[in-house]
N, C-alpha and C positions, 0 to 999 in steps of 0.2 A: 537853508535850502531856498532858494530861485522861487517866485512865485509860478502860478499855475493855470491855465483857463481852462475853463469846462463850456461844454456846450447845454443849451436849454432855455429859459425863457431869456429876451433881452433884460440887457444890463447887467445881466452878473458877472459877479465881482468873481476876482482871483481870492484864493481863500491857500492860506498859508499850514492850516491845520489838518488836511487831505492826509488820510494814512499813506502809504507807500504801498507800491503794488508788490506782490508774492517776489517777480521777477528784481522788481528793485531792494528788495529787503535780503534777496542774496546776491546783490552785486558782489563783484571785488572791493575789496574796502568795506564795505559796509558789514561782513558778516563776522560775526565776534565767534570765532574758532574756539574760544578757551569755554565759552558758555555753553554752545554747540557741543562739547565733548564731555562737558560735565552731563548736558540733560542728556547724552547717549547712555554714559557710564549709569547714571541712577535710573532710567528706562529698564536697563537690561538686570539690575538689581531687583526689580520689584518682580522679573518673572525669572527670578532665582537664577540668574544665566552668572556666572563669575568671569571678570573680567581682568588681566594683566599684561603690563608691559615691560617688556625687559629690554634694556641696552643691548644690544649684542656684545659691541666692545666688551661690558666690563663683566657682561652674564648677573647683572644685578637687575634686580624688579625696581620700576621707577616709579610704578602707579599698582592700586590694584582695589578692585570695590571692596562693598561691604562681603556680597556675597562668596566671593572670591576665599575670604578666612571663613568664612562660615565652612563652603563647600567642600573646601579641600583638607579641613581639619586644623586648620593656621591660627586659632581663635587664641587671642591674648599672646599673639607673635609680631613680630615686627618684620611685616613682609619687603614693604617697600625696603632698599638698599640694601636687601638680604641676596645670598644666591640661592640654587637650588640645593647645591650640598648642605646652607644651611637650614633647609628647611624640611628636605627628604632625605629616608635613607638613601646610600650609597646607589642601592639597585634602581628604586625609583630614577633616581637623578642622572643616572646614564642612561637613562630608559628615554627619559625627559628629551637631555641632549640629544640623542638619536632622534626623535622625532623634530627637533629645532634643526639638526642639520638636513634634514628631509624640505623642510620649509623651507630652508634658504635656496634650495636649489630649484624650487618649485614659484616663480614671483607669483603664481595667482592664489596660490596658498593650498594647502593640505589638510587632511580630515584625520586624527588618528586617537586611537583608545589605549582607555588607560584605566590599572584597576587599582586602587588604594585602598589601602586598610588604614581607618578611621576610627576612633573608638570602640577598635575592635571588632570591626565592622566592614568588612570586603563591599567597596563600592564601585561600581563602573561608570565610568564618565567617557563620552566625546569630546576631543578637542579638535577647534577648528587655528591652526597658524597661519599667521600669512606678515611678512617683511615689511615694512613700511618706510620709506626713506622721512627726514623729518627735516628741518629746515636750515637744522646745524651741519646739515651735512652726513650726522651719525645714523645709521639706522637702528631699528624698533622694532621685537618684534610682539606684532596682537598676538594671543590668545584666548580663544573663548570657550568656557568650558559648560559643557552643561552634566548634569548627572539624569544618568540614564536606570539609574540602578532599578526603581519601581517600576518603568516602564518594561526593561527585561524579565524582572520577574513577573510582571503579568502577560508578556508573551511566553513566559515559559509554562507558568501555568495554562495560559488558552492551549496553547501545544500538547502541552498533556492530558488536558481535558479533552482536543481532540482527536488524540491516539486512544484512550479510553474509550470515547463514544463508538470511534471505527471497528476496535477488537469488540465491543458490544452488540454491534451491527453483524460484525461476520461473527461470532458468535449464537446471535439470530438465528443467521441465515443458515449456517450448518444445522442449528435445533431443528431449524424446519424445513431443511433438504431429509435430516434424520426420521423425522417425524410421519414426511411424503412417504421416505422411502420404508417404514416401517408398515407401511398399511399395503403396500403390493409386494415385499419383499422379505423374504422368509431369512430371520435372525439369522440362522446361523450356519447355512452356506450362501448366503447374499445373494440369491436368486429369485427368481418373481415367484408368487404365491401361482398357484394355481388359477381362481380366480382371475389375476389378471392376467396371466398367459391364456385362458381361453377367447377372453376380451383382444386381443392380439392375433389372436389363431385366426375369429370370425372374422378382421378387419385384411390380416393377409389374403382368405380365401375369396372376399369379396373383391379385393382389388384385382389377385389375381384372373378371376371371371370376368372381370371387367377388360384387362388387359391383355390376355390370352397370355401367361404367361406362368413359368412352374414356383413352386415353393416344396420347401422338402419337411419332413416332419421325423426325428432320431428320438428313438426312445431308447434309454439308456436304465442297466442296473446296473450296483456291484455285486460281481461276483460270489467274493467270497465272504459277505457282511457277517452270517452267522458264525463265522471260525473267528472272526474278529470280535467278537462280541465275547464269544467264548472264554476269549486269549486275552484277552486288554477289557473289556467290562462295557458301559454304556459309553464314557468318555472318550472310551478310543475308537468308538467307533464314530461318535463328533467328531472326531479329530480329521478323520478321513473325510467324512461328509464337507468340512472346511474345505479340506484341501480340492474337492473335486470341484466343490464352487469356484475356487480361487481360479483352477483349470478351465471350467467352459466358460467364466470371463470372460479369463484371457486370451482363448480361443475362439470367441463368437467377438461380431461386430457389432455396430449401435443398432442397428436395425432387428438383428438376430434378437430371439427373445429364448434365454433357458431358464429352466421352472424344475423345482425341485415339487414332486407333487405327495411328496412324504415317505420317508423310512430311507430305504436306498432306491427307490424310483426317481427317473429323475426324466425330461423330454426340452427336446430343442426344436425350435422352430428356425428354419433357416432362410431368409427371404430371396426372392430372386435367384434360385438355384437349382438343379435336377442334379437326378439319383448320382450320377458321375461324378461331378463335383461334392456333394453332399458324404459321397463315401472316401474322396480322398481327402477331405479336411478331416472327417471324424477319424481318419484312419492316424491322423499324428497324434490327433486325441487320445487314441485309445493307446497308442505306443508310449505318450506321455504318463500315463495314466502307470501303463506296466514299469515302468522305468523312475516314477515318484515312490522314495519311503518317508512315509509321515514317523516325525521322531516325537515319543509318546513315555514318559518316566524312564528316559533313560531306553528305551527299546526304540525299535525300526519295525513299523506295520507296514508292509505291503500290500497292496491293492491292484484288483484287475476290473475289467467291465465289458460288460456285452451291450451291443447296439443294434438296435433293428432301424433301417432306414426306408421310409415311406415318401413318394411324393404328391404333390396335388399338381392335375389330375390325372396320370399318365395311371399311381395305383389305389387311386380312389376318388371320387368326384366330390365327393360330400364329406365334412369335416369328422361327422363322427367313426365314419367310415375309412376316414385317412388315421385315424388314431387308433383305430382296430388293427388297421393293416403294418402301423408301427408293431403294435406291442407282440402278431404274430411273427415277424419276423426279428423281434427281442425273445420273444421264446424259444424260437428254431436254433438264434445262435448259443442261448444260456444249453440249451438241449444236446450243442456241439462241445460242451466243454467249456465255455464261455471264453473272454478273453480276445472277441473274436464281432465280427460285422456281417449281418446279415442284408441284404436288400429284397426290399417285399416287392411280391410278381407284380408283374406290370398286368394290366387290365387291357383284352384284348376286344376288341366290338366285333361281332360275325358281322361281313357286309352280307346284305341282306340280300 
C-alpha cells in the first residue's frame, strides 16, 4: 500500500501503518466475500434463524447452518447434497417446491409458511426465498427460516385471554344492567315498580306545566283474573301477567313509562299525547290483548282487559287527581262488561 500524508503539526511523516477507512476496507477487491458470508451464516445462527441454499439446477442444498438441522428436525442428517425428497415427507416436499417456484417468479423474494412435524411436535415456521444469481452463472436459492411456533402460541393465548376478559366485561355489564333494572322493575312482567313510575309521572307533569303541553295516563285491569285463578292456579295467572308485560313493552315507546302496580292493576304513562291519540293506541292494545292465548300445561288461557284513559290537564290538573280520574273511568269500563276503553270527562272551567 502507497504511502500516505496527514495533515497537523509540521514535519510529519507519511506512516504506512494508518488503518483503512470503512469506505476502503469495502472496496472492490479488497472485501473477502467467502468471510463476509461465513460471519453472516454464524450471526444468524446465534439468533436461531436457519439458513440454506440450494442449487436450483440440481434441487440439491449446497450450504446450510448449524441451526438450519437443529430447526427443521435434520439433526444427525446430511443436509448439504441432499434434496428435499430426501429429507421430507413427499407432502412437505411438494409444499416446499411450490413455495421455490413462487420465489422464482418473484426476483425480490417471497414470504411463506410452513408447518412441520418434528419430534412429534407440529411446528410453525416463516420462510423468507428469494433467487440469487451466483458467479458461475448458476443460480441459488436463499432461504431463511425462522420458527414462529412460541411466538403464535402466545398470541393465541393473549387472544384468548382476551375474548375471556371481554365475555367477563359484558358479562358485568348485563349483572348490572340486571341488577339496575331489578330495583325499578317488577320481576315478572318486566315493568317499572310503582315507585319509579310515580318518580316518572311527577317529572312528566312538571315538564308538561312547564311547556304547556298534554300527557295521558291508562289505567288498565284484567278482566277476567279471578276465572283464571280458579282454572289454571297461581302460575297461570303469572303466565298472563308475563304476557301483558311483554304487550305494553312492545307497545309503549322509550319515553312512555308502564308500571305494573300489583295483582292484575297495571297504568301507563303516555308522554307527549291526548285523549285521542292515547285511545287509539290502547285500542290495538286491548284488541291484542283479546286476540293473545297464553299456552299454560298443555292449555290456551284467554285474557281480556279494561282501560280507563285520563289526560293531564284537559281531565285533571294535579297528578293525584289525574290518577283518580284514570282509575274512574277503568271502573266505568270494567262496570260495562269490560273488555272495553273508557275515557275520563274532560274538566270544564265556568268562564266567570
Amino acid at each position: 500500500r502507497g504511502s500516505s500524508s496527514t495533515s497537523g503539526a509540521p514535519g510529519a511523516q507519511a506512516d504506512d501503518t494508518i488503518p483503512m477507512t470503512m469506505a476502503e476496507s469495502l472496496a472492490p477487491g479488497l472485501l473477502d466475500v467467502a468471510a463476509l458470508q461465513g460471519a453472516v451464516l454464524n450471526s444468524l445462527d446465534q439468533f436461531a434463524v436457519a439458513v440454506t441454499v440450494k442449487d436450483l439446477a440440481s434441487g440439491r442444498y449446497e450450504q446450510a447452518n448449524a441451526s438450519a438441522a437443529r430447526l427443521l428436525g435434520l439433526e444427525g442428517r446430511e443436509v448439504v447434497g441432499s434434496q428435499d425428497a430426501d429429507l421430507f415427507d413427499a407432502t412437505l416436499a411438494v409444499a416446499l417446491r411450490a413455495a421455490e417456484q413462487q420465489a422464482r417468479a418473484i426476483p425480490s423474494g417471497v414470504m411463506a409458511e410452513h408447518k412441520l412435524e418434528i419430534a412429534g411436535t407440529r411446528r410453525d415456521f416463516l420462510a423468507w426465498r428469494q433467487v440469487v444469481s451466483h458467479a458461475d452463472g448458476q443460480a441459488r436459492m436463499v432461504a431463511i427460516w425462522q420458527d414462529v411456533t412460541d411466538a403464535r402460541r402466545r398470541e393465541a393465548q393473549l387472544q384468548t385471554a382476551m375474548a375471556q376478559l371481554e365475555q367477563q366485561q359484558k358479562a358485568n355489564e348485563t349483572l348490572r344492567r340486571d341488577v339496575e333494572g331489578s330495583q325499578v322493575r317488577d320481576a315478572l312482567s318486566g315493568l317499572y315498580h310503582r315507585a319509579h313510575f310515580e318518580e316518572q309521572l311527577c317529572r312528566e307533569a312538571d315538564l308538561s306545566s312547564r311547556e304547556q303541553r298534554e300527557f295521558a295516563l291508562v289505567a288498565i285491569a284484567v278482566d277476567n283474573m279471578d276465572e283464571i285463578r280458579q282454572n289454571h292456579g297461581v302460575d297461570g295467572c303469572e303466565r298472563v301477567i308475563e304476557a301483558l308485560g311483554r304487550l305494553l313493552r312492545a307497545g309503549t315507546r322509550a319515553m312512555d313509562a308502564p308500571c305494573r302496580l300489583g295483582g292484575d292493576r297495571f297504568v301507563v304513562l303516555l308522554s307527549g299525547v291526548g285523549l285521542a291519540t292515547a285511545h287509539s293506541r290502547m285500542e290495538q292494545l286491548r284488541r291484542q290483548c283479546a286476540q293473545h292465548i297464553v299456552a299454560y300445561n298443555g292449555q290456551q288461557i284467554p285474557f281480556t282487559v279494561s282501560m280507563g284513559v285520563a289526560s293531564f290537564p284537559h281531565t285533571a290538573g294535579l297528578v293525584d287527581e289525574l290518577m283518580r280520574s284514570a282509575d274512574r273511568a277503568l271502573a266505568s269500563a270494567r262496570e260495562k262488561g269490560g273488555n272495553r276503553i273508557v275515557l275520563a270527562s274532560i274538566q270544564f272551567t265556568p268562564v266567570a
